[in-house]
C-alpha positions as CSV (number, residue, x, y, z in Angstrom):
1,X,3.1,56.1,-4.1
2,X,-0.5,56.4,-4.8
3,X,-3.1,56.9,-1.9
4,X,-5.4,54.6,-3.3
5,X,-6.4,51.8,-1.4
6,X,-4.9,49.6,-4.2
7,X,-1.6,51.8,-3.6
8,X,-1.5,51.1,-0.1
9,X,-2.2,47.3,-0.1
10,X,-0.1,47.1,-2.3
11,X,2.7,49.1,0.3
12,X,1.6,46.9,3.0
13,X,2.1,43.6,0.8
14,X,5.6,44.2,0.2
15,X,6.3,45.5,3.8
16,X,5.0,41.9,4.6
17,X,7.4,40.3,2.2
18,X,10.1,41.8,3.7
19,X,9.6,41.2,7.5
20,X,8.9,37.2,6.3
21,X,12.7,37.0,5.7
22,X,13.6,38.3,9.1
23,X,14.3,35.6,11.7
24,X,12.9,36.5,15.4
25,X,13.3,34.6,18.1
26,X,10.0,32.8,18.5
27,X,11.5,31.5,14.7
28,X,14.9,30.3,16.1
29,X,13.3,29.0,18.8
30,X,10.8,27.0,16.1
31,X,13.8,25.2,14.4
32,X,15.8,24.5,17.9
33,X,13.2,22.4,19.1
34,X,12.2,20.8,15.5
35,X,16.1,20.3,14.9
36,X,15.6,16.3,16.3
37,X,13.1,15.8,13.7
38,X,14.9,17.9,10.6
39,X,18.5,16.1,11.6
40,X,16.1,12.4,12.2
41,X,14.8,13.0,8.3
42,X,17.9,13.9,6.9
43,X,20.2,11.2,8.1
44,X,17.7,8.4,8.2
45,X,15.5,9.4,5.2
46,X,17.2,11.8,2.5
47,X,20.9,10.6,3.1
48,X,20.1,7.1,2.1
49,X,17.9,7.3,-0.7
50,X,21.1,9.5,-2.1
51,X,23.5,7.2,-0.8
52,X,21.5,4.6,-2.4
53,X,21.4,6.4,-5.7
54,X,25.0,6.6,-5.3
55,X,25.5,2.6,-5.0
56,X,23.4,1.5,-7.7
57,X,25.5,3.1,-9.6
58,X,28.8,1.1,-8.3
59,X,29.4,-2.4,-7.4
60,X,30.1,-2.5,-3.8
61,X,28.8,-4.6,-0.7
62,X,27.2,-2.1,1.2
63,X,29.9,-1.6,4.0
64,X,31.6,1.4,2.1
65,X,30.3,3.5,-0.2
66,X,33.3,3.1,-2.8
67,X,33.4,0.7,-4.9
68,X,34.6,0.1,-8.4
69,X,32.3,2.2,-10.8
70,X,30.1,0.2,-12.8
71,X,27.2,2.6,-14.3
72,X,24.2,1.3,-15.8
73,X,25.2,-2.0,-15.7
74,X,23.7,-2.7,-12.1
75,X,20.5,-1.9,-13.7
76,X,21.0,-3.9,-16.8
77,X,21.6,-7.1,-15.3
78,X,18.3,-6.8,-13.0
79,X,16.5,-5.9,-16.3
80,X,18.2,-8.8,-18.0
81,X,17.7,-11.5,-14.8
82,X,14.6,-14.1,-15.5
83,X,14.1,-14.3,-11.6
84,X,13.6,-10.5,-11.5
85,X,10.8,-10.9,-13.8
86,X,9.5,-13.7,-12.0
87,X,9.9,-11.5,-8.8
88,X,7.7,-8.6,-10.3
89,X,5.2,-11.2,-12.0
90,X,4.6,-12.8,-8.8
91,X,4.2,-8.7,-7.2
92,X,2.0,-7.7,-9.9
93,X,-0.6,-11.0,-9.4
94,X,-0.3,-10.8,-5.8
95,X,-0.7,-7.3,-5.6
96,X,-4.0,-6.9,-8.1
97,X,-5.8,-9.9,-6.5
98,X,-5.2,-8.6,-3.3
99,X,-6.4,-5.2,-4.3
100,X,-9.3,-5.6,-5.9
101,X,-10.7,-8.5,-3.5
102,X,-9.5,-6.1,-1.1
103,X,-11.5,-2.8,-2.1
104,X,-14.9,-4.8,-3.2
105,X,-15.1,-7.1,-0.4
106,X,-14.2,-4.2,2.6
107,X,-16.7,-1.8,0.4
108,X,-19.7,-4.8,0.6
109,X,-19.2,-5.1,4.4
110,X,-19.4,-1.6,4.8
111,X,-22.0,-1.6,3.1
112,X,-23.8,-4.0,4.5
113,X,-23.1,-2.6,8.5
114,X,-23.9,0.5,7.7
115,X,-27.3,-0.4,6.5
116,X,-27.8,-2.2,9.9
117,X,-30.5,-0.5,12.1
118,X,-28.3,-1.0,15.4
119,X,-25.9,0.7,16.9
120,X,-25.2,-1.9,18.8
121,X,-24.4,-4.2,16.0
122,X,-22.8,-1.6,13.9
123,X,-20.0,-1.0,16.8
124,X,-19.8,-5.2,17.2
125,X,-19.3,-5.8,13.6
126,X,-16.7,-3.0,13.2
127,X,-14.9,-4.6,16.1
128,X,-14.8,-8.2,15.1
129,X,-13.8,-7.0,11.7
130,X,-10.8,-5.0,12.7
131,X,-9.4,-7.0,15.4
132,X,-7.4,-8.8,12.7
133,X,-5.6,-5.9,12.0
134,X,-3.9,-5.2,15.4
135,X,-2.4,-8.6,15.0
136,X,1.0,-8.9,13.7
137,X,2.4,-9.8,10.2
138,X,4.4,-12.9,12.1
139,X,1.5,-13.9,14.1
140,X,-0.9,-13.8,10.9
141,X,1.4,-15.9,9.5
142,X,1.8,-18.5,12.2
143,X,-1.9,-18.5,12.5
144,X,-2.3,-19.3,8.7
145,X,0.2,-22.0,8.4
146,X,-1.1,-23.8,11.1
147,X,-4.7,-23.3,8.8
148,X,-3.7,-24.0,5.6
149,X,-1.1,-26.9,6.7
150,X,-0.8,-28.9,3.3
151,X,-1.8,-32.6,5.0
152,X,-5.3,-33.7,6.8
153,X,-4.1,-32.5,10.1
154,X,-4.3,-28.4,8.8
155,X,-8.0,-27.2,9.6
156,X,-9.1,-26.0,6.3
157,X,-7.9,-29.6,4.8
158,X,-9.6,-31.5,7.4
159,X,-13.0,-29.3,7.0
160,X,-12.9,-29.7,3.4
161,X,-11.6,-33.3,3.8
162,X,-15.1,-34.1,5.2
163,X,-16.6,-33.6,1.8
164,X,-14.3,-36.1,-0.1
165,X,-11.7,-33.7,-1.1
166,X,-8.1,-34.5,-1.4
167,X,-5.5,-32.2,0.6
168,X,-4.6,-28.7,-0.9
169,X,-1.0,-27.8,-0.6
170,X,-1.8,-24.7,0.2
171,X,1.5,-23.1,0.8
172,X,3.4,-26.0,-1.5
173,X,1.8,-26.2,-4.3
174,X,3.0,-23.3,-6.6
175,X,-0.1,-22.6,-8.5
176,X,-2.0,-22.3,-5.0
177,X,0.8,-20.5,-2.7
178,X,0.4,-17.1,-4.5
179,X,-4.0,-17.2,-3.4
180,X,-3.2,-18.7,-0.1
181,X,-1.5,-15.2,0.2
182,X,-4.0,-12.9,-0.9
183,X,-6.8,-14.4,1.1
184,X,-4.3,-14.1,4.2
185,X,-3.6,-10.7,3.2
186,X,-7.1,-9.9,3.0
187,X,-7.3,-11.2,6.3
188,X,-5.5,-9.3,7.6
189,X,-6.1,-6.1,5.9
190,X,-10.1,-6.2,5.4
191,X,-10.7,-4.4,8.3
192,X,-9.1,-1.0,7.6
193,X,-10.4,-0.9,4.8
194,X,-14.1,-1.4,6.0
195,X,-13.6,0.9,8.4
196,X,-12.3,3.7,6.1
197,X,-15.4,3.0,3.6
198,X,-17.7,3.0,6.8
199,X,-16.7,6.3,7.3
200,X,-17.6,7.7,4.1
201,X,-20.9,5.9,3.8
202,X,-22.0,7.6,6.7
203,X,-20.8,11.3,5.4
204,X,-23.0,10.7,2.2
205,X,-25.8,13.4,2.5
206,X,-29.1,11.6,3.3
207,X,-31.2,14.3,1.0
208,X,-29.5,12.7,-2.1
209,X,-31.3,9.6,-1.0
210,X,-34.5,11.2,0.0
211,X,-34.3,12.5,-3.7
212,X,-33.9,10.0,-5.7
213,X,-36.6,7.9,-3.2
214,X,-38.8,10.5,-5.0
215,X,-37.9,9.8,-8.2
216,X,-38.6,6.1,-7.5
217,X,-34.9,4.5,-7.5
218,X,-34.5,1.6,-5.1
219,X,-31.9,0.4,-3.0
220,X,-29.5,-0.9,-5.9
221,X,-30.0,2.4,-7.5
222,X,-29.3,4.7,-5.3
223,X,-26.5,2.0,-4.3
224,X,-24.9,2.2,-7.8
225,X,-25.4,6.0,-8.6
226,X,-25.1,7.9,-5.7
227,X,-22.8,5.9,-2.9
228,X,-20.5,4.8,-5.3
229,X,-20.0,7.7,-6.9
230,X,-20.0,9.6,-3.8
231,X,-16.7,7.7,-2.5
232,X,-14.7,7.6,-5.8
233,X,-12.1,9.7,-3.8
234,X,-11.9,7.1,-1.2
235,X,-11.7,4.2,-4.0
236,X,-8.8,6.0,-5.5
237,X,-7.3,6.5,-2.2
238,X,-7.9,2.9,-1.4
239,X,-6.6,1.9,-5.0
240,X,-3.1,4.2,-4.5
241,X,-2.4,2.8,-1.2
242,X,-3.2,-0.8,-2.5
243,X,-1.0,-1.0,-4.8
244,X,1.9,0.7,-2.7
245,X,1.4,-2.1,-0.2
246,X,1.2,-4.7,-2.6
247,X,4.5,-3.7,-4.9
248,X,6.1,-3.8,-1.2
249,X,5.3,-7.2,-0.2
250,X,7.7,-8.9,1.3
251,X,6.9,-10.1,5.4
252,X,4.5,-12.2,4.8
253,X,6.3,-14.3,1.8
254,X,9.7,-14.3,3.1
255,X,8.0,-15.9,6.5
256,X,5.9,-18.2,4.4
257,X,8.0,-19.3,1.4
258,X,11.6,-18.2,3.2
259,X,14.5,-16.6,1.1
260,X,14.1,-18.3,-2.0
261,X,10.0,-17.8,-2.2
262,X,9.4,-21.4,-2.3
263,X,7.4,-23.3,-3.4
264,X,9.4,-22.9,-6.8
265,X,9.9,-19.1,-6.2
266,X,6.3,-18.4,-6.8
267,X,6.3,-16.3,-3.7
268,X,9.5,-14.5,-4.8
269,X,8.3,-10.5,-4.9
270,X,10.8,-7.6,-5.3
271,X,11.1,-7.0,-2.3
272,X,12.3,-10.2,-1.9
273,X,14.8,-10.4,-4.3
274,X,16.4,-7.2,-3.2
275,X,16.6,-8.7,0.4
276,X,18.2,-11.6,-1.1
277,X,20.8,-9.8,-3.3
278,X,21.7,-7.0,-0.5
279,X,21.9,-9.3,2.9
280,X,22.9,-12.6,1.3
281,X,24.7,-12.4,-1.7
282,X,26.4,-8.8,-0.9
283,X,25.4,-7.4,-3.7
284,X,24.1,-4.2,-2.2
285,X,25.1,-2.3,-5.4
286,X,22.9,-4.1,-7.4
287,X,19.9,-4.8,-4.5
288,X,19.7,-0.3,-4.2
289,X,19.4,-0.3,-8.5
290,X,16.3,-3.0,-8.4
291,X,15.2,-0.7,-5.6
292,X,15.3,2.3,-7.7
293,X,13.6,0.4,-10.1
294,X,10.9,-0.3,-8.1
295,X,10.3,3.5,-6.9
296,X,10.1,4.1,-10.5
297,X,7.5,1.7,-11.0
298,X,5.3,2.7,-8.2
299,X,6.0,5.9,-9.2
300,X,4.6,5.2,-12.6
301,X,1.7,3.3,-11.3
302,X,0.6,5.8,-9.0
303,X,0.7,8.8,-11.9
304,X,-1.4,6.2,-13.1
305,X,-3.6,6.0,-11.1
306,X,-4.1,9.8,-10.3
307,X,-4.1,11.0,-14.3
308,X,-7.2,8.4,-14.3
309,X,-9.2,10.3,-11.5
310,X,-8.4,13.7,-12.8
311,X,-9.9,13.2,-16.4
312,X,-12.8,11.3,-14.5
313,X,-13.4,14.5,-12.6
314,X,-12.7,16.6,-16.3
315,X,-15.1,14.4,-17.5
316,X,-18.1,14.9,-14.6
């Protein structure tokens, strides 16, 4: 063995290697007390997304996993049903409106309280503005059907019936019920997001502003190339979990527009139509396959979504 230093780091590194496989108490001691969690994840997380894997692939109710093996054809017939289509259609609009309106909106009131001289104000506004987001997915849905009610005696007809206009059917018209749910999503969901953004305009350095104040940019500017750019992260971040959310819609729609996503399904989303495949027809074979098929879309999306911001950050 050589005496140089390299020699006996080098001695030292593998001594290390070898004492890392050696259990001591303090280590069994470790796992004893996280056993609860290890044994919660593995029966309640890992066991059914296998077992689930395992029933796509048969056709069975759900109460057993045997059942009379039916490979791919589980998948083919969700790829092959029209009102799986309309289901991810439905998702897909839902989902982007609700995203975008969702990012730019929270990002301008951010904005805008951020720039507010006040403290006093600043902790007001990010109060009023998350307070919608302790309430409840039942609750925010109580609270918008009694708002959007389709005849004069809803609030938002009556308001708007004070300037000649007819009744919207908000919720029963099927070329309004899938907007009445992204602004009640937004609702509901503006204030995290403002909050999040609020955050990150206040960690953006003030000497970038002071510098380009000496260059002569205004408040647009300096707006446009140094905040934004400065919270791309969080815009992915808010972008990612977006769309998550939005390909998993399902609380608000099945309260709304019940199990068949009235008004004429335009509020059916996947979610959805696996709830109404596994729970009422029995068809839990063929609800766990459209399940996979959604992981593999978000999945998909979300690779998406990152492979974008990498070669943005190749490309700066």
């Amino acid at each position: 063995m050589s005496s140089t230093p390299e020699g006996k780091w080098t001695a030292d590194h593998r001594s290390m290697a070898k004492r890392r496989f050696r259990f001591t108490r303090n280590d069994w001691m470790g796992y004893l007390f996280s056993a609860p969690l290890i044994i919660g994840v593995v029966v309640f997380a890992i066991y059914p997304m296998f077992a689930a894997l395992f029933m796509s692939f048969h056709q069975t109710s759900g109460l057993n996993l045997s059942g009379a093996w039916v490979g791919l054809s589980n998948y083919r017939y969700a790829l092959e049903d029209s009102l799986f289509w309309q289901a991810l259609t439905n998702t897909f609009m839902m989902g982007i409106w609700s995203v975008l309106l969702g990012i730019a909106l929270s990002f301008i009131l951010a904005s805008l309280i951020n720039n507010l001289k006040w403290n006093l104000g600043r902790n007001f506004f990010k109060a009023v503005y998350f307070l919608p987001n302790v309430v409840s997915g039942v609750a925010t849905s109580l609270l918008f059907s009694f708002l959007f009610f389709p005849s004069k005696e809803g609030l938002i007809n009556f308001v708007i019936g004070l300037f000649g206009m007819d009744p919207v059917g908000w919720f029963t018209n099927p070329e309004v019920a899938r907007y009445s749910i992204v602004l009640m999503s937004l609702w509901g969901a503006l204030g995290y997001n403002t909050i999040i953004f609020l955050a990150g305009l206040q960690s953006v350095p003030r000497d970038l502003y002071e510098a380009a104040e000496v260059d002569g940019a205004g408040t647009n500017r300096k707006w446009w190339y140094i905040t934004i750019p400065y919270l791309r992260p969080i815009f992915v971040f808010m972008l990612i979990m977006g769309t998550i959310g939005g390909m998993k819609r399902f609380t608000d729609v099945w309260l709304i527009g019940g199990t068949a996503g009235n008004p004429g399904g335009s509020l059916m989303t996947v979610v959805l139509y696996i709830y109404r495949n596994a729970f009422l027809a029995s068809q839990m074979g063929l609800a766990t396959a459209v399940s996979y098929l959604l992981f593999l879309i978000i999945l998909i999306l979300t690779a998406f979504l990152m492979l974008l911001n990498r070669r943005k950050d190749s490309l700066d």
